[in-house]
C-alpha positions as CSV (number, residue, x, y, z in Angstrom):
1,X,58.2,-118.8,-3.7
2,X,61.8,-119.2,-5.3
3,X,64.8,-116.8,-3.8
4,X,68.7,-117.5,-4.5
5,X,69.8,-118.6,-2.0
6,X,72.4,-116.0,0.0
7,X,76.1,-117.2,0.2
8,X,78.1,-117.5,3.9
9,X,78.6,-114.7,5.5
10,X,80.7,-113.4,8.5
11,X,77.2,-111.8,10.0
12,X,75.7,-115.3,9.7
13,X,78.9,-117.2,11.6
14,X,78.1,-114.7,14.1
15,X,74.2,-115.4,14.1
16,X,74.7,-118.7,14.4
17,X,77.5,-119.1,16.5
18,X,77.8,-115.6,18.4
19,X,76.6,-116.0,21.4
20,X,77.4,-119.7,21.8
21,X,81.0,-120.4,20.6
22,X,82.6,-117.1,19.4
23,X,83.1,-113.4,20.1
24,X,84.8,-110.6,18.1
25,X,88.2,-110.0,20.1
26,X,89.8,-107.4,17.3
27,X,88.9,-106.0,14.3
28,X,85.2,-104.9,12.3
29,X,83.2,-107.2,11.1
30,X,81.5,-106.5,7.7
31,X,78.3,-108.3,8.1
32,X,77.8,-108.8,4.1
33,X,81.6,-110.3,3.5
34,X,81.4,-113.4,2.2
35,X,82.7,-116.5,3.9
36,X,84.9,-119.3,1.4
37,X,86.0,-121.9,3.5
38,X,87.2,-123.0,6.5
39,X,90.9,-124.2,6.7
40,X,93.7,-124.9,9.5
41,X,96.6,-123.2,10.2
42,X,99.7,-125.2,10.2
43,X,103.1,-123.3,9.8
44,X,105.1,-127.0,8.7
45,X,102.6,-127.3,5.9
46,X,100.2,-124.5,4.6
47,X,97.2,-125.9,3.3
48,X,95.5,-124.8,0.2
49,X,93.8,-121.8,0.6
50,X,89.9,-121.6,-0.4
51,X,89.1,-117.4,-1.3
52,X,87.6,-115.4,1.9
53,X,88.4,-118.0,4.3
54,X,87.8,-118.5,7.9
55,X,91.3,-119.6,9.4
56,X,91.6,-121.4,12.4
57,X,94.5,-120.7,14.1
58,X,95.4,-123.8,16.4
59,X,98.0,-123.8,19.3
60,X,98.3,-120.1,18.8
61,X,98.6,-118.1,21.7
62,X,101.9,-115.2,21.5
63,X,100.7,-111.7,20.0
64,X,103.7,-111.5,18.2
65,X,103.1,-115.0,16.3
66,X,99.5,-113.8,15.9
67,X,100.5,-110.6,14.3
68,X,102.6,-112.7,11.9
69,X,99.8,-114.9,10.8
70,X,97.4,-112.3,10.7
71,X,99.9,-110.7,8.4
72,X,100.1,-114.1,6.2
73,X,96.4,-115.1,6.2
74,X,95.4,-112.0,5.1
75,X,97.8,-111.5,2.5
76,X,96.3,-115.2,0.7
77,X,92.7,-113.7,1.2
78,X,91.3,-115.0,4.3
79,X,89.0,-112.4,6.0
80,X,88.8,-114.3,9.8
81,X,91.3,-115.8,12.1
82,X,89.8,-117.5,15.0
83,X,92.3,-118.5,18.1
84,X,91.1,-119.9,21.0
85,X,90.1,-117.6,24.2
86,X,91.5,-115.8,25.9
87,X,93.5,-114.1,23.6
88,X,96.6,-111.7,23.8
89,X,95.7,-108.6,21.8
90,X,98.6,-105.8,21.7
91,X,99.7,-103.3,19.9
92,X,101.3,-105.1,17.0
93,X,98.5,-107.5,16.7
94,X,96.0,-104.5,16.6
95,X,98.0,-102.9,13.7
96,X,98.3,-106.1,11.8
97,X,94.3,-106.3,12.0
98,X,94.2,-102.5,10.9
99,X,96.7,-102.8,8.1
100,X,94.8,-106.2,7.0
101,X,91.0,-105.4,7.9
102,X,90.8,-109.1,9.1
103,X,88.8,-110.1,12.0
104,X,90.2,-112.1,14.9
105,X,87.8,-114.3,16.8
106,X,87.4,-115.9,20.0
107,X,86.7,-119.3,20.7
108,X,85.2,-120.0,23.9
109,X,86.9,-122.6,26.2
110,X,85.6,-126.1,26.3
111,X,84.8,-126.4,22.3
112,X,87.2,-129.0,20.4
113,X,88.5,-127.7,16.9
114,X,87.1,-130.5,15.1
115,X,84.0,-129.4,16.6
116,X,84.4,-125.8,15.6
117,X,85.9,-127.0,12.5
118,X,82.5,-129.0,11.7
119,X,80.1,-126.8,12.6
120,X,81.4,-124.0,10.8
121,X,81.5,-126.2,7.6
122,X,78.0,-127.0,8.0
123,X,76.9,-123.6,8.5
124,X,79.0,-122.3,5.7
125,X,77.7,-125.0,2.9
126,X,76.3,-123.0,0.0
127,X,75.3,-124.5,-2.9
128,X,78.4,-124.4,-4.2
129,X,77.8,-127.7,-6.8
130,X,74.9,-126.0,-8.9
131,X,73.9,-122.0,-7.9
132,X,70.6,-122.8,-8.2
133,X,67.4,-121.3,-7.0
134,X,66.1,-123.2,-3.8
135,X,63.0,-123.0,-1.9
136,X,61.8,-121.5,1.4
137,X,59.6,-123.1,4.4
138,X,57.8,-120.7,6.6
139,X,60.3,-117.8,5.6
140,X,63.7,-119.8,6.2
141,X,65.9,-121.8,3.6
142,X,64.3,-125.1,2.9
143,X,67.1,-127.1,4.6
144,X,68.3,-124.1,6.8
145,X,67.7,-125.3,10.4
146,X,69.7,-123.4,12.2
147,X,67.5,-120.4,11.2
148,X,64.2,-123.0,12.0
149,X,65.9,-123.2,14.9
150,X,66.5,-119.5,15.9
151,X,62.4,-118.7,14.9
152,X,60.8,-121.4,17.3
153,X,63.2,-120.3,19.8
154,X,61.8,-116.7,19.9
155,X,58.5,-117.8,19.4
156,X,58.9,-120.1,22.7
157,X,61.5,-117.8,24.4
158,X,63.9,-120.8,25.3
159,X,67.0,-122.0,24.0
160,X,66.3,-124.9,21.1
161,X,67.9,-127.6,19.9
162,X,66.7,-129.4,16.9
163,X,68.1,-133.5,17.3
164,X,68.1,-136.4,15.5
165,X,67.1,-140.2,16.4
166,X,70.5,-140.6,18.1
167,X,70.2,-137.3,19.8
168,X,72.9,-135.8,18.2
169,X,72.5,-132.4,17.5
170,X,71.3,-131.2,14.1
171,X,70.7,-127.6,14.6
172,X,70.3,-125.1,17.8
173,X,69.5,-121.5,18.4
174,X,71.8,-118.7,18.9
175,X,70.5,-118.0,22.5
176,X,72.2,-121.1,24.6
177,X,74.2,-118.4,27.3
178,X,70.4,-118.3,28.9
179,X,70.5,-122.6,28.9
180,X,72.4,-124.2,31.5
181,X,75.8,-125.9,31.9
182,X,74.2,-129.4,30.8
183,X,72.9,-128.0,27.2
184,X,76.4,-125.8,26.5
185,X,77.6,-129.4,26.9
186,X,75.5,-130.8,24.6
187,X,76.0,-128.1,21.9
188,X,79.5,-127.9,22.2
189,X,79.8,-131.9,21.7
190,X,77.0,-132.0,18.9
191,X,75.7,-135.2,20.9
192,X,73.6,-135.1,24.2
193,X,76.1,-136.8,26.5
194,X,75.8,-140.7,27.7
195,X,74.9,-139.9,31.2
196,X,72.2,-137.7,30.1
197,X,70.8,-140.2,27.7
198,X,70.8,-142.8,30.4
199,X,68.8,-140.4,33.0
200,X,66.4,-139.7,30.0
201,X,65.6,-143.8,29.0
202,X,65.2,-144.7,32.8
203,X,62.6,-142.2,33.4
204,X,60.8,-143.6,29.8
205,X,60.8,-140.2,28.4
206,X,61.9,-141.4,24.8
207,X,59.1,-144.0,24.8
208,X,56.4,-141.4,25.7
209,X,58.1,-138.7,23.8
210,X,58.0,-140.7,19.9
211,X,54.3,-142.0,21.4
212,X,52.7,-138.6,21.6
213,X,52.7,-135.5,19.3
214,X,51.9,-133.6,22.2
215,X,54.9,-132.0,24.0
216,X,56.7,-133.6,26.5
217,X,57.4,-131.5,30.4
218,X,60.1,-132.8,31.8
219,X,61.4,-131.4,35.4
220,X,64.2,-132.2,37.9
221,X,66.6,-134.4,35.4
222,X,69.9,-135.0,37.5
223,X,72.9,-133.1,35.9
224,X,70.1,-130.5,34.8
225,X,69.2,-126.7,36.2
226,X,66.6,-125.6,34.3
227,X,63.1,-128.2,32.9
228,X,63.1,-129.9,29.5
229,X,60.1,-129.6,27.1
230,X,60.8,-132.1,23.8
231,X,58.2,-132.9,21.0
232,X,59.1,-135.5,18.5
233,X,59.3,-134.5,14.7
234,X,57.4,-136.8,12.3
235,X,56.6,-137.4,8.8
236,X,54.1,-139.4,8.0
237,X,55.0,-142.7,10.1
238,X,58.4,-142.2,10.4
239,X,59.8,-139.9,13.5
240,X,63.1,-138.2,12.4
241,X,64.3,-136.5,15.6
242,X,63.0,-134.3,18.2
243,X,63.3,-130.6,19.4
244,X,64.4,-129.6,23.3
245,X,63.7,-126.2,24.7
246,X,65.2,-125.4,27.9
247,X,62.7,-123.5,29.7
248,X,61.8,-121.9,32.8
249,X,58.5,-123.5,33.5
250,X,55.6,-125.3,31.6
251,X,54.6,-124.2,28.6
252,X,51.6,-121.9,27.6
253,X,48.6,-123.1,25.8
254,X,49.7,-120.8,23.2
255,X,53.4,-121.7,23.1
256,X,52.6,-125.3,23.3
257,X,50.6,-124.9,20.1
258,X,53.0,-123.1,18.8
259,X,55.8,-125.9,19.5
260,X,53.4,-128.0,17.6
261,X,53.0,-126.5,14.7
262,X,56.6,-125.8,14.6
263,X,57.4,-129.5,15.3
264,X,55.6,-130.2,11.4
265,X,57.4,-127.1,9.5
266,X,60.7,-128.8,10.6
267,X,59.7,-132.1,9.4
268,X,59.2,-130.6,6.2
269,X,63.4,-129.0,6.8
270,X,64.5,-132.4,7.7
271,X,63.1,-134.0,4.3
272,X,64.1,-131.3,2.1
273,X,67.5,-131.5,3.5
274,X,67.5,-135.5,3.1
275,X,66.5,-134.9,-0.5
276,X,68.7,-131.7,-0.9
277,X,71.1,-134.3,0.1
278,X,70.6,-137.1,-2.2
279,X,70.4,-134.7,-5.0
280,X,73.6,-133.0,-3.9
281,X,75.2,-136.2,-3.9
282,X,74.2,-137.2,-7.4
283,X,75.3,-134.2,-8.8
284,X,78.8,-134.8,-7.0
285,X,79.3,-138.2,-8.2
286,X,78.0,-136.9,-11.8
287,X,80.9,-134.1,-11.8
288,X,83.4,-136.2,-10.1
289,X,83.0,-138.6,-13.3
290,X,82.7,-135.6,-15.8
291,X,86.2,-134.4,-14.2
292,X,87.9,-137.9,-14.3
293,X,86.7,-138.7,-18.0
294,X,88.4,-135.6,-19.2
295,X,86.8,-133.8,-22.5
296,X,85.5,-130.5,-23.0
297,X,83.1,-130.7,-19.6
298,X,86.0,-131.2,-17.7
299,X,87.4,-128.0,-17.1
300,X,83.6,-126.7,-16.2
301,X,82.8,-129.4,-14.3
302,X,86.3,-128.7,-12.1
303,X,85.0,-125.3,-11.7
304,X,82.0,-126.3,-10.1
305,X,83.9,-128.9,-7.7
306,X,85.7,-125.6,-6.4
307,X,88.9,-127.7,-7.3
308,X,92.0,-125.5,-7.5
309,X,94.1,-125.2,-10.7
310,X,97.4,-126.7,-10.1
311,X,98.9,-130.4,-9.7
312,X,96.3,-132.8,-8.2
313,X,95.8,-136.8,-8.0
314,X,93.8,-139.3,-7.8
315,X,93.0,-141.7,-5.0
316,X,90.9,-145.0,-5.7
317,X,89.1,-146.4,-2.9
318,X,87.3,-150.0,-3.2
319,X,86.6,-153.2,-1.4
320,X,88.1,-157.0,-2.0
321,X,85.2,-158.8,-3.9
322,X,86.3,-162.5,-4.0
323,X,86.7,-164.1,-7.4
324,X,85.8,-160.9,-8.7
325,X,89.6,-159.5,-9.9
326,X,89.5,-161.6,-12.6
327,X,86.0,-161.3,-13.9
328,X,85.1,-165.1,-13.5
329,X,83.0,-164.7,-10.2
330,X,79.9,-166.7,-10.6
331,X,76.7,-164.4,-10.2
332,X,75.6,-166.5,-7.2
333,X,78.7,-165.3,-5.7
334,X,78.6,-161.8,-6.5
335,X,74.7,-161.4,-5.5
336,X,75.7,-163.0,-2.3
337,X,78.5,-160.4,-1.9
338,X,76.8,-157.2,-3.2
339,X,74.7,-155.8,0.1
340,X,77.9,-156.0,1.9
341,X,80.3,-154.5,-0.4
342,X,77.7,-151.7,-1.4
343,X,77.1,-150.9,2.3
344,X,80.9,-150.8,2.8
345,X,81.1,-148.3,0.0
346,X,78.8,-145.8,0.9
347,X,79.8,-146.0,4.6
348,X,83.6,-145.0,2.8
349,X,82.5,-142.4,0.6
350,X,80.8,-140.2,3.2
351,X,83.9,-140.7,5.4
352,X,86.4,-140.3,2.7
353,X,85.0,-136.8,1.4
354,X,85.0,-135.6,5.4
355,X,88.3,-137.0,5.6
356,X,89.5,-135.2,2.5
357,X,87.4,-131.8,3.5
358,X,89.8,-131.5,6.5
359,X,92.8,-132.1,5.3
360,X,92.2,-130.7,1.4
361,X,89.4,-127.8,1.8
362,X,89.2,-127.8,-2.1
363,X,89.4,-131.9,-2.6
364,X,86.3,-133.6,-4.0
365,X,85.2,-137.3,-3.4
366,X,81.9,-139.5,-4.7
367,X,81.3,-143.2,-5.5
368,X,81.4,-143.6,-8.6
369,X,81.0,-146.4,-10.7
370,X,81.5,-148.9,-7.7
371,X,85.1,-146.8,-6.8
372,X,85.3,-144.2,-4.5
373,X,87.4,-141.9,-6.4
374,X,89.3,-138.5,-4.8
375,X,90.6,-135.8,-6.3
376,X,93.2,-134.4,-4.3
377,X,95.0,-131.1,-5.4
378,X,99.3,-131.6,-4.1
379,X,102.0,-128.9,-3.9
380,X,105.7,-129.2,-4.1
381,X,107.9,-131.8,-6.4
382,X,106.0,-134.6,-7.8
383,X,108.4,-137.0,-5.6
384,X,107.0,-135.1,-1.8
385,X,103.4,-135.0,-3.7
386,X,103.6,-138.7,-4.1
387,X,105.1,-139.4,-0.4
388,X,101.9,-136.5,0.3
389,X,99.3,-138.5,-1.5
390,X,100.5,-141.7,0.1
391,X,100.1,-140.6,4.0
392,X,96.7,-138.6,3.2
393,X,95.5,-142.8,1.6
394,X,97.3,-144.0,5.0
395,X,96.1,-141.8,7.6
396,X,92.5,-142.6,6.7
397,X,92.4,-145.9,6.8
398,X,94.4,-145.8,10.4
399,X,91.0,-143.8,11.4
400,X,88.8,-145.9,10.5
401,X,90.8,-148.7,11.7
402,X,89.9,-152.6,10.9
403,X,86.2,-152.5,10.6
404,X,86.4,-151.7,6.7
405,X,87.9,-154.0,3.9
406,X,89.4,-150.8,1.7
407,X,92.3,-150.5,-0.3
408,X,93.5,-147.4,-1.6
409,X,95.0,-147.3,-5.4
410,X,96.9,-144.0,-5.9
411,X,97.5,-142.4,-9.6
412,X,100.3,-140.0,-10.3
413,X,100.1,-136.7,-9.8
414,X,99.3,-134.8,-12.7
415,X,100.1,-130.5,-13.9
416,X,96.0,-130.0,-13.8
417,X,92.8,-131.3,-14.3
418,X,93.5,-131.9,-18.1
419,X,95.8,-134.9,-16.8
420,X,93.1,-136.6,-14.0
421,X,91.8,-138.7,-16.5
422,X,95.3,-140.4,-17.0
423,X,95.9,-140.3,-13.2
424,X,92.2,-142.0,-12.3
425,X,93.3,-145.1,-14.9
426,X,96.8,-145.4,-12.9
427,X,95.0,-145.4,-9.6
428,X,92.3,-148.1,-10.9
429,X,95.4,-150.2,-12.2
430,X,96.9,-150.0,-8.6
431,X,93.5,-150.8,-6.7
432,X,93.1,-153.4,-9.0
433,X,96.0,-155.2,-8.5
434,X,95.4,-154.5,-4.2
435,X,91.8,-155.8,-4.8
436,X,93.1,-159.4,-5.7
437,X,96.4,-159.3,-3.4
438,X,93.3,-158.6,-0.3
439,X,90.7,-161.0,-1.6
440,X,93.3,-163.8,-1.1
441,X,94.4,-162.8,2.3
442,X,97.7,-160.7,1.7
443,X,98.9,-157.9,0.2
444,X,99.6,-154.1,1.6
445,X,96.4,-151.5,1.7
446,X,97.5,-148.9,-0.4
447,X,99.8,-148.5,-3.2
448,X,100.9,-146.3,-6.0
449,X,100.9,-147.9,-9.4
450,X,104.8,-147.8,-9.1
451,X,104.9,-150.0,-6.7
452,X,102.3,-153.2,-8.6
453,X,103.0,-152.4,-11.7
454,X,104.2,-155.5,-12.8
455,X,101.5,-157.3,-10.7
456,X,99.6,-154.4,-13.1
457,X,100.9,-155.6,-16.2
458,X,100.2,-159.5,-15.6
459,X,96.5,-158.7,-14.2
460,X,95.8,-157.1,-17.8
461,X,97.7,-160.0,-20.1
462,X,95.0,-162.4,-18.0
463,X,92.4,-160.2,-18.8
464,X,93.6,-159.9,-22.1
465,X,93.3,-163.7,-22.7
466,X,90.1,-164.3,-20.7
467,X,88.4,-161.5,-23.2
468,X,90.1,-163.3,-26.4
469,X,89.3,-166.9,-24.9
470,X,93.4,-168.0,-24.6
471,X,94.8,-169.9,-22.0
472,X,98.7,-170.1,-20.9
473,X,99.5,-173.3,-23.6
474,X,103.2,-173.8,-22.8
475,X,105.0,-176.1,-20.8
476,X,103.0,-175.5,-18.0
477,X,99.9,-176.5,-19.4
478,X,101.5,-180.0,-20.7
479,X,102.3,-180.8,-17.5
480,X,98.8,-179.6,-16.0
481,X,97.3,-182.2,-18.5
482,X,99.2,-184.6,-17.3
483,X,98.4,-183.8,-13.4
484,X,94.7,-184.6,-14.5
485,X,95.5,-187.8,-16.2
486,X,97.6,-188.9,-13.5
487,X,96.9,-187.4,-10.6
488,X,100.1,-186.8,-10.3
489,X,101.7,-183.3,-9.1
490,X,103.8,-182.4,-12.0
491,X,103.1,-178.8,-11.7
492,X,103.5,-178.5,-8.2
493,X,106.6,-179.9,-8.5
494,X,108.3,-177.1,-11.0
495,X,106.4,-174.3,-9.0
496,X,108.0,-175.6,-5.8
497,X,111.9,-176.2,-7.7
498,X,111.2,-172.2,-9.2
499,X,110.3,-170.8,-6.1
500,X,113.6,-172.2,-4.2
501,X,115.6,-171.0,-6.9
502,X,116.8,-174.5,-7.9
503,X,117.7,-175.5,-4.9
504,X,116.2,-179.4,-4.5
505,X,116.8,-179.9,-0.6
506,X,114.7,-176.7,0.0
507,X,112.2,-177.7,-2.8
508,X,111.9,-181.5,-1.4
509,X,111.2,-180.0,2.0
510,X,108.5,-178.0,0.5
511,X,106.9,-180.7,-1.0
512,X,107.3,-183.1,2.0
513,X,109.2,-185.8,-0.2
514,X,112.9,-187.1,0.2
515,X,115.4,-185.8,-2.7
516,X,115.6,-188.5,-4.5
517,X,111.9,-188.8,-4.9
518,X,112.2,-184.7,-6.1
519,X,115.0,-185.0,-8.0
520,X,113.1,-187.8,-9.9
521,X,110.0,-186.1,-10.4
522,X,111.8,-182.8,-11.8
523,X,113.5,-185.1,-14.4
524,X,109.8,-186.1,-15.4
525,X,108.8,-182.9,-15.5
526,X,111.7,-181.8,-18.0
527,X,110.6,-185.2,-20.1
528,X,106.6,-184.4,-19.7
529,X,106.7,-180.6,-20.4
530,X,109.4,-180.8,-23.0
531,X,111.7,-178.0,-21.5
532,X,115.0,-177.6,-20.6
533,X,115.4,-176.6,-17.3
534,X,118.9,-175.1,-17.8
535,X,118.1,-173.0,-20.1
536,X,117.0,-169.6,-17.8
537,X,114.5,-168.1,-20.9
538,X,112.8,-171.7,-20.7
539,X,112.6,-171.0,-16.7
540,X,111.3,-167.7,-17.6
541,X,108.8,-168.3,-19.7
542,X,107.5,-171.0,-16.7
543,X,107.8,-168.9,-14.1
544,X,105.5,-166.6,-16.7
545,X,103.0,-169.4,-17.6
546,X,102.5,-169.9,-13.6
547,X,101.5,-166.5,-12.4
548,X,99.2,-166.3,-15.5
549,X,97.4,-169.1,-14.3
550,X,97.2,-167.4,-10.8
551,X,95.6,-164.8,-12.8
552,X,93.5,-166.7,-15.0
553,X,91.0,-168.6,-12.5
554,X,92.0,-172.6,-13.0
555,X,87.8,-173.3,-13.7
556,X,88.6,-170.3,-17.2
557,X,91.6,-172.3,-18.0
558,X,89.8,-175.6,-17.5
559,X,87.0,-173.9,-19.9
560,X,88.4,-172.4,-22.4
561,X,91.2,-175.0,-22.9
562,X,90.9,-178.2,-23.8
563,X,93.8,-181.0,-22.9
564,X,97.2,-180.4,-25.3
């Protein structure tokens, strides 16, 4: 059987979450209204604001500043505010929810916003990518286990929670007031907590829980009032999780069975979420790179993204491959590197498009092409959305600290989507450019293209030269020639006199030799390379020929060019 599947709703926020996280403080709630996003309220810079959203009012707590953002969230669309409990209703704020016909929400005490902020997001992801018709298991939405959840729960009369291999929380019923302090805990922080986890492995119960698919009784766990009963959930011969019910005493034969049978039907949940997942995630990255390519799909596949008309960006996200900047990494080497650099990639692009999801509701991120590109949509004067662009590239990588190797390129902001395309190539210049400053152990992390593009404009005149088999053939290469015959260090020599801007002393020092011995060798250098060293466009055009063979790997040049 095939239904379409029902878009968020404020009655299913409160299904879901009702009992457990938040109450109706002021207002009607119109159990059909749809539900468009969840964004945070911040007065010093309001974010974008998705249609129908649920608004999250953080570190408000006066009625008369909550009557004035009732007032302003309502007037951009948004049919919920939720503040945190307890809540000062008056009569101002009770007219402003009148006038508005929003609905103000409690949060209970205890729940972190990033929790709240999560959750909600996960219970309010619709198939927003494709509208298509999706399948049912046992009467719920194939994927939907919060509803899985809700039905074993009244089938076993205990609170449920459906949990993963790492025992963080996947999915729980809407019943958890009648669980005890222990599982509020455990709901609230999406993870069972350490000391719980510790109590569970030294009493074995993990080992004898994935080694049975019989349920599991467990009574008299410390930090616990009321028993445990878990049963594993497995497909085939992998285990995906488990599901805990918080009951009163042991289970019935027939509620046993019934735990049983339940423990298969959300098996079959978990994998058609995994692949729900995947498919999802195909279909992302296949839109991302309709958007960034521009043409006549663009503008439908923006629409799809949810991406907001308006001026927008692109960030590129990759990782350092060595000797690969230039294109003359051996394929030993890049086999070698691969498994790594992939792995480091899709741990990025998962945290990238949360990342981007809280800060931009209607951003969208996907690998694509080996990049992790992200389209972020940027309000005000292209100068503050630049400075904008460049603290949402920055603040990521200080969260997720050292461990990674990314760099972040950054286009120009563009008027629309029209425009991305042109933005994607300037951000791909600048990661480019950050890619081969990284892989040899300097550089900054992330960059506009304003800020390499010279470093830009040299990486492309290498390409340029590898692609047409050239080498740099001026007076640099003569004297590289004669290095080789020689073993001399004719080359080093000018490099060294360039880089101290004539100065010999400083050059001499650099090269460990007295100034005679320099001043000697530079005289060489002006007879062997036939240039005049006074002349500043003959300096130029060295100082050129040098960085392009930084560019060009020395093995090309040695390759493609034969001795002068």
């Amino acid at each position: 059987m095939t239904v379409l599947r029902a878009r968020a709703t404020l009655g299913r926020v409160l299904d879901d979450l009702g009992s457990t996280l938040l109450e109706v403080v002021a207002g009607r709630v119109d159990p059909g209204l749809s539900v468009g996003g969840v964004v945070i309220h911040d007065p010093l810079d309001p974010p974008a604001m998705p249609g129908s959203a649920l608004v999250l009012g953080v570190g408000l707590a006066g009625p008369g500043e909550i009557a004035d953002v009732v007032r302003a969230v309502a007037a951009d669309g948004a049919v919920g505010l939720v503040l945190r409990l307890p809540v000062d209703i008056d009569a101002d704020v009770r007219a402003a929810v009148d006038e508005s016909g929003l609905v103000v929400f409690g949060l209970t005490r205890g729940a972190s916003w990033a929790q709240v902020a999560a959750l909600l997001r996960s219970l309010l992801a619709v198939d927003d990518l494709g509208g298509v018709d999706d399948e049912t298991l046992a009467g719920a939405g194939a994927g939907d286990l919060f509803a899985l959840a809700g039905a074993v729960s009244a089938l076993l009369d205990a609170p449920l929670t459906i949990e993963d291999l790492s025992s963080r929380v996947l999915a729980f019923s809407a019943d958890q007031e009648r669980a005890d302090e222990s599982r509020k805990e455990t709901v609230l922080g999406r993870q069972v907590p350490e000391r719980y986890l510790r109590e569970l492995e030294r009493r074995g119960v993990f080992r004898a829980l994935y080694a049975s698919d019989r349920p599991v009784y467990m009574d008299g766990i410390e930090g616990t009032q009321l028993p445990r009963v878990a049963i594993r959930v497995r497909a085939g011969d992998e285990i995906l999780g488990s599901m805990w019910a918080a009951v009163r005493g042991p289970l019935s034969a027939e509620r046993e069975q019934a735990f049983v049978d339940a423990a298969k039907l959300v098996a079959l949940h978990l994998l058609r979420q995994r692949a729900g997942a995947d498919v999802e995630r195909r279909l992302r990255a296949e839109l991302v790179a309709t958007l960034l390519e521009g043409g006549s799909a663009a503008p439908e596949a923006a629409s799809r993204l949810g991406l907001a008309a308006g001026p927008a960006c692109v960030l590129a996200l990759g990782v350092p491959e060595a000797g690969a900047e230039s294109g003359t990494a051996t394929a030993d080497a890049a086999s070698l590197d691969a498994p790594s650099v992939e792995a480091d990639l899709q741990r990025v692009s998962g945290a990238f498009a949360l990342h981007l999801a809280a800060v931009h509701p209607r951003s969208a991120a996907a690998l694509v092409g080996g990049v992790v590109y992200g389209v972020v949509p940027l309000a005000g004067d292209d100068a503050d959305a630049n400075l904008r662009a460049v603290a949402v590239a920055e603040e990521f990588l200080n969260r997720i600290g050292s461990r990674t190797r990314v760099v972040v390129g950054i286009g120009d902001v563009v008027a629309g989507a029209a425009g991305l395309p042109r933005s994607r190539a300037d951000a791909d210049r600048a990661l480019r450019v950050l890619r081969t400053q990284r892989s040899c152990g300097s550089g900054p992390r992330v960059a506009r293209l304003a800020d390499v593009q010279i470093a830009s404009f040299l990486l492309e005149l290498g390409g340029a030269m590898v692609a047409e088999r050239r080498v740099p053939s001026g007076a640099v290469a003569r004297l590289a020639a004669y290095d080789r015959r020689h073993r001399s260090a004719m080359v080093e020599t000018l490099s060294a006199w360039l880089d101290a801007f004539g100065d010999v002393t400083v050059a001499a020092a650099a090269m460990h030799v007295h100034t005679n011995t320099f001043r000697y060798r530079l005289r060489r250098v002006g007879e062997i390379a036939g240039i005049d060293l006074a002349d500043p466009e003959a300096r130029f055009a060295a100082m050129l020929e040098l960085r392009l063979r930084d560019v060009v790997e020395p093995s090309t040049v040695d390759h493609l060019g034969a001795e002068p």
